[in-house]
C-alpha positions in Angstrom: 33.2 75.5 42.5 33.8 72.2 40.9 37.5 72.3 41.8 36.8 72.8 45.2 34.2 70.5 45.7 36.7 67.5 44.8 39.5 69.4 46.6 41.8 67.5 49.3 43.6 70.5 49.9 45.2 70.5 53.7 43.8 66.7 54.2 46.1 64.6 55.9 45.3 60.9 54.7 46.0 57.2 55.9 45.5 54.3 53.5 46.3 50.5 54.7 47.4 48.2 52.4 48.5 51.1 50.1 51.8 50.0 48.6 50.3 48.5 45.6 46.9 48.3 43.8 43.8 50.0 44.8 45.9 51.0 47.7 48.5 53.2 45.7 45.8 54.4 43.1 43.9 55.8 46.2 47.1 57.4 47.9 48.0 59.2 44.0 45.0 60.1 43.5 44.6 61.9 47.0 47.6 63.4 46.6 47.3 64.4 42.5 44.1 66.1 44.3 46.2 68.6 46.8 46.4 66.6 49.8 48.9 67.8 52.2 50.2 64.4 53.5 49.4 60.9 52.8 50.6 58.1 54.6 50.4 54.5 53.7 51.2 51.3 55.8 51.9 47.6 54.2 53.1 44.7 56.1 56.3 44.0 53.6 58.5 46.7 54.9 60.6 47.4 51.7 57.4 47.6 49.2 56.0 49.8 51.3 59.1 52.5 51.5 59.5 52.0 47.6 56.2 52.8 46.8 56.1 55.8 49.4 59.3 56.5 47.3 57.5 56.5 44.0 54.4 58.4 45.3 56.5 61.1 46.2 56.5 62.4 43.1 52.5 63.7 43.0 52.8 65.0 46.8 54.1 63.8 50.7 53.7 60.5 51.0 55.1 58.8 54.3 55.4 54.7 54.6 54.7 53.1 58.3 55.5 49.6 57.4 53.8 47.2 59.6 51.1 44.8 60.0 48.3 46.2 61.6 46.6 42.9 62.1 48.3 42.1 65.4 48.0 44.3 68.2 51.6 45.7 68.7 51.4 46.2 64.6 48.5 48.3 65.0 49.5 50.3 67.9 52.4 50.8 65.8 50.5 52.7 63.5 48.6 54.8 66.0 51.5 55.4 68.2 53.7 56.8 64.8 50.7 59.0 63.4 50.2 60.5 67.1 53.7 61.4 67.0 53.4 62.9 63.5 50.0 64.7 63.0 47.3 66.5 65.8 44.7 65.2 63.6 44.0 63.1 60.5 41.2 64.0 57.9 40.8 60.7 56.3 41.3 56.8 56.5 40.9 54.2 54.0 41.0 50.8 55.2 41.9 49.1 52.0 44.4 46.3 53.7 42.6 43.0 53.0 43.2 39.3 52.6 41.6 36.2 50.7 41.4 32.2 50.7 39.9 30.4 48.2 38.8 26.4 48.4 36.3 24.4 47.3 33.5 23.8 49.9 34.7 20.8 51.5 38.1 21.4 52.2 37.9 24.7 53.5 40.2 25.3 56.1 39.7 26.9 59.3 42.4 29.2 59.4 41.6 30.2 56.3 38.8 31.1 57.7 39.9 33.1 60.5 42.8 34.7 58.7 40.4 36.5 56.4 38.4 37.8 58.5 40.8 39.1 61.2 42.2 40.9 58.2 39.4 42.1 56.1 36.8 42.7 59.3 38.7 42.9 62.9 41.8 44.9 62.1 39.7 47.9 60.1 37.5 47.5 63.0 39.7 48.3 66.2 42.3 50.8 64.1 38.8 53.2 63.6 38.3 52.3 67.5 41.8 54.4 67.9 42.0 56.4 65.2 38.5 58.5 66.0 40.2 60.5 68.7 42.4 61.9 65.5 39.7 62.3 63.0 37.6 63.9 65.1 39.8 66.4 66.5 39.5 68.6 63.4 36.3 67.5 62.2 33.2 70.0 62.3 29.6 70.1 61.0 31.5 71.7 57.5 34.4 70.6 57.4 33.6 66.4 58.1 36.0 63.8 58.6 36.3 61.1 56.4 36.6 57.1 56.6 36.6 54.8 53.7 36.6 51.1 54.2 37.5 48.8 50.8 34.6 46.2 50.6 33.3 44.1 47.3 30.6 43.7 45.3 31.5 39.4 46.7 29.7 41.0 49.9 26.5 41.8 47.4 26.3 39.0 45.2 25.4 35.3 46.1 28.5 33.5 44.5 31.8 33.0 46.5 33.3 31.6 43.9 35.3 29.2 46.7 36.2 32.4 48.5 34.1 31.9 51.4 35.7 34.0 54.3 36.6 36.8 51.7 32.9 37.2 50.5 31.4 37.0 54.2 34.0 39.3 55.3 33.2 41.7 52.8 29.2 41.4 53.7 30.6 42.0 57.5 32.8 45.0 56.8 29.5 46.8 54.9 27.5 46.5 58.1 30.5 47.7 59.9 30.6 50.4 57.6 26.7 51.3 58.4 26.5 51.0 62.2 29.8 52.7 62.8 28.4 55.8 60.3 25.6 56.3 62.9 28.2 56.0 66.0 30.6 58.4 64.4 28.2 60.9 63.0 27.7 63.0 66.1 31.7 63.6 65.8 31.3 64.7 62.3 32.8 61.7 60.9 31.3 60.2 58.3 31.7 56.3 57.3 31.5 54.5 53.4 32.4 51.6 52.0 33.3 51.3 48.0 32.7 47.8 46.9 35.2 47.1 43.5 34.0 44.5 41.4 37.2 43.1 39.2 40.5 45.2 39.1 43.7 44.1 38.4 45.9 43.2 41.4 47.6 40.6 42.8 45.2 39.2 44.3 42.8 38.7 40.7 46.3 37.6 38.9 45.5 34.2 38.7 42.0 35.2 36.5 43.7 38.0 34.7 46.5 36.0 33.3 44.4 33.1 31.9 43.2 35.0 28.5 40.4 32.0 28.3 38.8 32.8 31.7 39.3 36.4 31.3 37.6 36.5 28.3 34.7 34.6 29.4 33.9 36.6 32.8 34.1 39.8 30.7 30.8 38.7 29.3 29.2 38.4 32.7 30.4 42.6 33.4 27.6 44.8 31.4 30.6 47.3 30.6 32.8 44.3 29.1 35.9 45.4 30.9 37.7 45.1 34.8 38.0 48.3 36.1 41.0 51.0 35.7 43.1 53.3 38.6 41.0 56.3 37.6 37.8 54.1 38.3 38.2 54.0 42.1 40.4 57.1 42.7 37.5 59.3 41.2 34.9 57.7 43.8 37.4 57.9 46.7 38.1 61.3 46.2 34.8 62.3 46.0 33.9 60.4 49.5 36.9 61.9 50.8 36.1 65.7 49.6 33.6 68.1 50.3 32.0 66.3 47.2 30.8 63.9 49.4 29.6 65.9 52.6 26.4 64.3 52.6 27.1 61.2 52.1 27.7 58.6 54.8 26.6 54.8 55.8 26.8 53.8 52.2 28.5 51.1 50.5 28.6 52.1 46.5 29.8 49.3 43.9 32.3 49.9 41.5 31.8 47.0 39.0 31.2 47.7 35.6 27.4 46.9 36.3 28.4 43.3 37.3 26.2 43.3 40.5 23.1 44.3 39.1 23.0 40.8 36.9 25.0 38.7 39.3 
């Protein structure tokens, strides 16, 4: 019973953003899990190919290089997968951008960038990908969208990342109206919100051993969190394991947001 519950056997998967990070660990870890196809989409062509490359060795991985936050980037995407596949099972929308600057100097497109990337583009590529995930969806057998949030979308401190933490507030209500549009197609709509894991985009906190050391103290658990961390909670939202489960945005943070 247990196997099947977190099975992702015949589930065809997108993940944006999924050449590296969170991104990858997701796309392994639905693949590790039996999932027929997964493909992932980055905007830097050749990381995206290599790491389809290097997935390839858990399952099908296909890259669709491209950056879905202009229009003809997105349409891309859509236009590739309706070529491909007759209907997709599951999307993570995990592509997302930050800024950081103090207060006062805060620019306006950095601003806008952030949340074009992090709040518009996750919202329009559901608008056109329903058609898809609804076409095999039923009452038992639900479709499945995951969109990539943070706990800076809980917590009160931006830390001089003011777009990224509003953007992450705004893609958690996304995430809860669009579960009550979607549900009477059988799709059903969370959002995981990471506190600290390594990537690219933490690099700059990660590789100061000072700093590092000191936020650990302000994480209950005392440590950033690992691959197996989110894969475990996106397979579960993904699978049968999470069939009841929608309009929810669940924290993965070591604790971090409960004292913050």
């Amino acid at each position: 019973m247990i196997e099947s519950l977190f099975s992702m056997q015949d589930k065809i998967c997108v993940v944006t953003g999924g050449s590296r990070g969170l991104g990858s660990y997701m796309a392994q870890g639905f693949l590790e899990a039996g999932a027929k196809r997964v493909y992932i989409t980055a905007r830097k062509a050749e990381a995206c190919i290599s790491a389809a490359a290097e997935l390839n060795q858990y399952g099908e991985c296909i890259a669709i290089p491209g950056d879905i936050t202009t229009s003809d980037g997105l349409q891309h995407l859509v236009s590739e997968l309706i070529s491909r596949e007759q209907h997709i099972d599951v999307l993570v929308n995990n592509a997302g951008a930050g800024w950081g600057a103090p207060f006062g100097e805060f620019p306006e497109k950095g601003w806008d960038k952030t949340m074009n990337v992090n709040v518009k583009s996750p919202f329009f590529l559901i608008q056109a990908l329903a058609p898809l995930l609804k076409k095999n969806a039923t009452a038992d057998n639900t479709a499945s969208i995951i969109n990539i949030g943070s706990i800076a979308g809980i917590v009160g401190n931006a830390l001089d990342n003011f777009s990224y933490a509003v953007s992450k507030t705004a893609i958690h209500q996304v995430t809860r109206i669009l579960s009550t549009e979607l549900a009477k197609d059988h799709i059903r709509v969370n959002a995981i919100a990471p506190g600290r894991f390594y990537s690219k985009m933490t690099e700059f906190l990660s590789s100061d051993q000072e700093a590092f050391e000191k936020e650990l103290k302000t994480i209950p658990l005392r440590r950033w969190g690992k691959a197996t961390d989110i894969t475990g909670v996106a397979i579960m939202l993904a699978s049968k394991a999470g069939a009841f489960i929608t309009g929810q945005i669940i924290p993965i943070d070591g604790g971090t947001s409960v004292v913050n």
